[in-house]
C-alpha positions, 0 to 999 in steps of 0.5 A: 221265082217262075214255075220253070226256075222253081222245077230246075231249082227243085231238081238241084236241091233246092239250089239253080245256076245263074245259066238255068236262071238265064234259060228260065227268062231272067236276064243279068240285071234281073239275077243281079236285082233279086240278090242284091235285094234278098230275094235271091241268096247266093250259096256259092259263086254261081249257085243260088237259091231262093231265100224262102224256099231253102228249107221247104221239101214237100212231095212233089219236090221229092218226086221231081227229083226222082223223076231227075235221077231216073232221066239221067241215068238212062242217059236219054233212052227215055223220056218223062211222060205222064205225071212225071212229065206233068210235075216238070212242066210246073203243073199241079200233081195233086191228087196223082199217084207220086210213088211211081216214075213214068217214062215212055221209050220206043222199044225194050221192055214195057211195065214197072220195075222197082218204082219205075214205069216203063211205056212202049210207043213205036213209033213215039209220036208226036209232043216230045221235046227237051228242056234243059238236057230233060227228055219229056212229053208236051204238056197237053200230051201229060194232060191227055196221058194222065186224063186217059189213065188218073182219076177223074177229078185230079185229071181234071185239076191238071187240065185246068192248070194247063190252060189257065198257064197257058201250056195247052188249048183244047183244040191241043189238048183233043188233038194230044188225046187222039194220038192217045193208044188207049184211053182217048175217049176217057181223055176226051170225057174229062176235058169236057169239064174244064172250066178255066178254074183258076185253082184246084179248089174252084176246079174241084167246086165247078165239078161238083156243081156241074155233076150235080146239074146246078147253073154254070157260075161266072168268076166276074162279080157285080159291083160293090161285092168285094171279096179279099184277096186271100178268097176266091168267089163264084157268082150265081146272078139269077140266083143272086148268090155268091160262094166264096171258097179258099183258093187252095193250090192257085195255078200259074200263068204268065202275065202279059204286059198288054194285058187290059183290066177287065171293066166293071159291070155297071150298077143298075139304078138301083144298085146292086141286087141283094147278096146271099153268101154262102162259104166253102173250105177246102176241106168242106170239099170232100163231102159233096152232097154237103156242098150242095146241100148248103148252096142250094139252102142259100139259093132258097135264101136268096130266092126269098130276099128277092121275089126270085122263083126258086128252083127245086134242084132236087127234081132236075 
């Protein structure tokens, strides 16, 4: 199931329509397949639900629905801005504040009643659409809203994802922040640390690695290192160090049917240089000086299997 299904099915209940699935890019042959196959179940003539996710209910499934009623109710008067808006473009709310709805109008009251907050824009600016019958903000304009307002780290998590699917550029995502009220700058600040991660956990990594002044990893690995499929890993060449992290909340992206294998890099003659590894947990990811503490001890490992001054990250 696509991300965009997965937001309508949440919506519902848990169940979605054979028209949402159209909407959602499944054509007729595809719907037919999936429940032909299993991975579809059928709830009712016309009704369905993914066979894995009938009784998964997390918070953020509760929170999209939330978001749903309060759009419904005010029958088009609001639009979805924020994390709100975030959660229905399928992107990551880790880390933001779920116990609030926020929409944005162009007159009435501004502030929070009840679990509802209400922003005031007029005019309302640009990035508003309608998905579904939803009235929401574009998804850079939720980054840039949630970059100017959120903590820094999951601001940053939401970025990422947003780029890495696709949904926003940086040149979008700068444009969103300068129509911004207040906060632009902030916005602007967090962008600057968006890395292409592929994951909150590498997002979370990278920022730790980069506050801390460390060389800027690469995600393409030397020959003949295989990490599994369950992992993920970032490569440090001149320090000749891989950290290897679970990839905790993978994010989304379309895949393009042209899309070209990246080539492997061609071993030297010879072979590959000598590996010093280094594992980090989620969550080991909560403690940032012992993240640092533990690569940097491999750094000096590797440094010494390899001939390879050693730099004192202590001092930089």
């Amino acid at each position: 199931m696509n991300p965009q299904l997965a937001v309508m099915a949440s919506l519902r209940g848990g169940v979605f329509r054979r028209a949402d699935a159209r909407a959602c890019g499944y054509d007729d042959a595809d719907i037919d397949y999936l429940l032909a196959t299993g991975g579809w179940r059928r709830i009712r003539r016309g009704t369905y639900a993914e066979q894995r996710a009938l009784a998964v209910v997390t918070p953020e499934v509760l929170y999209l629905r939330r978001v749903h009623r309060v759009l419904q109710a005010t029958g088009g008067e609001v639009f979805a801005s924020h994390q709100s808006a975030a959660a229905l473009h399928a992107l990551p709310v880790w880390g933001l504040d779920l116990s609030t709805v926020h929409v944005t109008a162009p007159g009435g009251r501004q502030g929070q009643v009840g679990s509802v907050h209400r922003h005031i824009r007029d005019p309302v600016g640009p990035g508003v659409l309608v998905w579904n019958k939803l009235p929401m903000v574009s998804a850079a304009r939720s980054v840039a809203e949630v970059a100017a307002t959120a903590s820094t780290m999951p601001a940053i998590a939401l970025a990422d994802a947003a780029l890495y699917a696709g949904l926003a550029t940086k040149r979008t995502l700068r444009r969103a922040a300068g129509f911004l009220p207040y906060g632009a700058d902030r916005a602007l600040a967090v962008f600057t640390h968006c890395r292409g991660s592929a994951s909150v956990a590498e997002s979370r990594l990278r920022f730790i690695l980069g506050t801390a002044g460390l060389p800027e990893p690469t995600t393409v690995l030397p020959p003949d290192i295989d990490v599994p499929e369950s992992e993920a890993a970032l490569w440090f060449p001149e320090q000749r160090t891989l950290v290897e992290f679970e990839p905790h909340r993978p994010y989304w992206f379309v895949e393009s049917e042209e899309e070209v294998e990246p080539a492997e890099p061609v071993p030297t003659a010879d072979g590959p240089p000598p590996v010093e590894r280094c594992w980090i947990t989620w969550a080991d990811l909560d403690h940032p000086q012992s993240v640092l503490d533990r690569i940097t001890s491999t750094f000096t490992r590797a440094a010494r299997r390899t001939d390879i001054r050693h730099v004192d990250f202590a001092r930089m």
